[in-house]
C-alpha positions as CSV (number, residue, x, y, z in Angstrom):
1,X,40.6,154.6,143.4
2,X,37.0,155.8,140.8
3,X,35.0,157.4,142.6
4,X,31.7,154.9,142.5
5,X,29.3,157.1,144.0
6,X,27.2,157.9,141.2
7,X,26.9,154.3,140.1
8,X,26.2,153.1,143.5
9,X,23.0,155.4,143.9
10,X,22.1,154.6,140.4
11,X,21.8,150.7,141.1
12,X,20.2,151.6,144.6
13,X,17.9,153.8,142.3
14,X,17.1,150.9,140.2
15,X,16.5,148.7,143.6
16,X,14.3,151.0,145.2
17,X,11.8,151.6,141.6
18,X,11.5,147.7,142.0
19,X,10.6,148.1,145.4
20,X,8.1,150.4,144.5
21,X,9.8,152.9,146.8
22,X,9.3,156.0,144.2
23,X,10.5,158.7,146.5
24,X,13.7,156.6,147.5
25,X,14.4,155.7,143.9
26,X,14.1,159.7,143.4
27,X,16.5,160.2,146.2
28,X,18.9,157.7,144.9
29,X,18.7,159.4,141.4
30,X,19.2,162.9,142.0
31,X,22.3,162.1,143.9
32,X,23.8,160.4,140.9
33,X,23.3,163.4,138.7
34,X,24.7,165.2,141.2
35,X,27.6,163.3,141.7
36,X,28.1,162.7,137.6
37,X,28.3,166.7,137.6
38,X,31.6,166.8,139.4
39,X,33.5,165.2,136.5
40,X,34.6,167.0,133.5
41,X,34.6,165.0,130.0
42,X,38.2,165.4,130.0
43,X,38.6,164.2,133.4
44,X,40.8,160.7,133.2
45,X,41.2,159.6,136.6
46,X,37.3,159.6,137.0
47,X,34.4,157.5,134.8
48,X,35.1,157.4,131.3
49,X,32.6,159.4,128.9
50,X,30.8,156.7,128.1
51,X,30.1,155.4,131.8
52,X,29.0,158.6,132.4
53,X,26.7,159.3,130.0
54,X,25.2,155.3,130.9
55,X,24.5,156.5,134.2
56,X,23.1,159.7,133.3
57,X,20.8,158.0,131.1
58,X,19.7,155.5,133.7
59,X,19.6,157.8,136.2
60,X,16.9,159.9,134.4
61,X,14.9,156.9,133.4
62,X,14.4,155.8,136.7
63,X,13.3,159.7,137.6
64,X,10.8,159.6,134.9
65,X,9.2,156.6,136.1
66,X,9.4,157.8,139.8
67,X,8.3,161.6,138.9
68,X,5.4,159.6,137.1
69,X,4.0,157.4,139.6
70,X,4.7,160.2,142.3
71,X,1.9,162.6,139.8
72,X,4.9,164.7,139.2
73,X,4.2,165.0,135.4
74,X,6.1,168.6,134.8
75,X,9.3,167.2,136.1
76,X,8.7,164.0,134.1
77,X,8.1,165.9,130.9
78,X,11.7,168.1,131.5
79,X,13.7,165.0,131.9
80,X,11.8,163.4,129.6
81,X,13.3,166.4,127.4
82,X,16.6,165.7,128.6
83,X,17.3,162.0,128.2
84,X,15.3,161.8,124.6
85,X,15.8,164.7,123.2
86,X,19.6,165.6,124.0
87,X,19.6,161.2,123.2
88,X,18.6,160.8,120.2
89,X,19.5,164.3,118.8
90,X,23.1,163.1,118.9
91,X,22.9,160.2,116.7
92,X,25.7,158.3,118.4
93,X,23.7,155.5,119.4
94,X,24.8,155.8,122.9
95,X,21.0,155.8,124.2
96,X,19.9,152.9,122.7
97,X,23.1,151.1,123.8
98,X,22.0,151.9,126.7
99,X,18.6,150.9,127.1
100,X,19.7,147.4,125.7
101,X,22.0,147.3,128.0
102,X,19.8,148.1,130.9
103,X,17.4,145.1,129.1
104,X,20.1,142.6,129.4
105,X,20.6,143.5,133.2
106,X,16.5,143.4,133.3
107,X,17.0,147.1,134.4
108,X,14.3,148.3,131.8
109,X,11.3,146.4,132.7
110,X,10.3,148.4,136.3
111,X,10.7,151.7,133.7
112,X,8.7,150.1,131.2
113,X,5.9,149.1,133.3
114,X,5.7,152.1,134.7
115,X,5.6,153.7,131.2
116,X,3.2,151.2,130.0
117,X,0.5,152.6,132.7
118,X,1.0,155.9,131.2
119,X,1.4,155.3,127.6
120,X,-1.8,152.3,127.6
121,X,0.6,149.9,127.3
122,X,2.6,151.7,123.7
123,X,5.6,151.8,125.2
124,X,7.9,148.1,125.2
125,X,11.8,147.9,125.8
126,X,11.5,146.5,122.4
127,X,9.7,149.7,120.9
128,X,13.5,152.0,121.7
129,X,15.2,149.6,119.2
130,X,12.9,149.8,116.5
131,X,14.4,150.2,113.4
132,X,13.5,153.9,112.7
133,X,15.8,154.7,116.3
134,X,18.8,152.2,115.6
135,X,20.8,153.0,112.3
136,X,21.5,150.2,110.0
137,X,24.6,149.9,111.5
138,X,23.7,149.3,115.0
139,X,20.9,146.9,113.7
140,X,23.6,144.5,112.3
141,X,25.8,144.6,115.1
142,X,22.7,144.0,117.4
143,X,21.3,141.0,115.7
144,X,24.5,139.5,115.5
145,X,25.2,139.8,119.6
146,X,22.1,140.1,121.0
147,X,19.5,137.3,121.0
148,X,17.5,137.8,124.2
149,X,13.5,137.1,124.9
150,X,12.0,140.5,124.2
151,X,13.8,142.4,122.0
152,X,13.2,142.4,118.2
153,X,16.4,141.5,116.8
154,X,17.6,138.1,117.4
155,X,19.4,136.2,114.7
């Protein structure tokens, strides 16, 4: 059987920023990144790549908001680093995939409020999928399958 572990304290991570519980949600996060470093990207009986890196991401959104409503702003800025620069220097399309995947599960909006606070209100779910961070591409397939309140690209 998958070893769940690091998915399970990512949700409760999500749970406990809603909560407002920031050191919890901390908690909850570190332990999934700890628990996502004992799989290799070849390993097949574990996550697949893609889960993986989905809970990675999440995982470090949710530190970032904690980290920033706990005054922690150096840590916030490193994985800040982490989750967009290493993100969208790839180009895959796997972090934006991801954030509109955490907005369909309403998984973004305790992130975004949070970043809203910091950012005087800049920051929307909708602002990761404008059109200069989704490719063409992704756009398409996006307005074609996603039409939900809140994001830009509905059909």
């Amino acid at each position: 059987m998958e070893d769940r572990r690091a998915e399970k304290s990512c949700e409760q991570a999500c749970e406990s920023l809603k909560r407002q519980d920031y050191e919890m949600a901390l908690k909850h996060c570190t332990e999934a990144l700890l628990s996502l470093g004992q799989y290799s990207m070849a390993d097949c009986t574990g996550p697949c790549p893609l889960e993986i890196e989905s809970i990675k991401i999440e995982s470090l959104l949710y530190r970032i908001a904690s980290f920033l409503q706990l005054k922690n702003y150096g840590q916030a800025d490193e994985d800040c680093r982490h989750v967009l620069g290493e993100g969208l220097a790839k180009g895959d399309g796997a972090f934006q995939a991801v954030l509109c995947c955490m907005q369909l599960k309403g998984k973004l909006q305790p992130v975004s409020s949070i970043l809203q606070g910091f950012k005087g209100g800049v920051l929307e779910p909708r602002d990761f999928l404008s059109p200069s961070l989704v490719p063409s591409s992704e756009l398409c397939f996006l307005s074609r399958c996603l039409c939900v309140p809140g994001l830009l690209f509905c059909p």
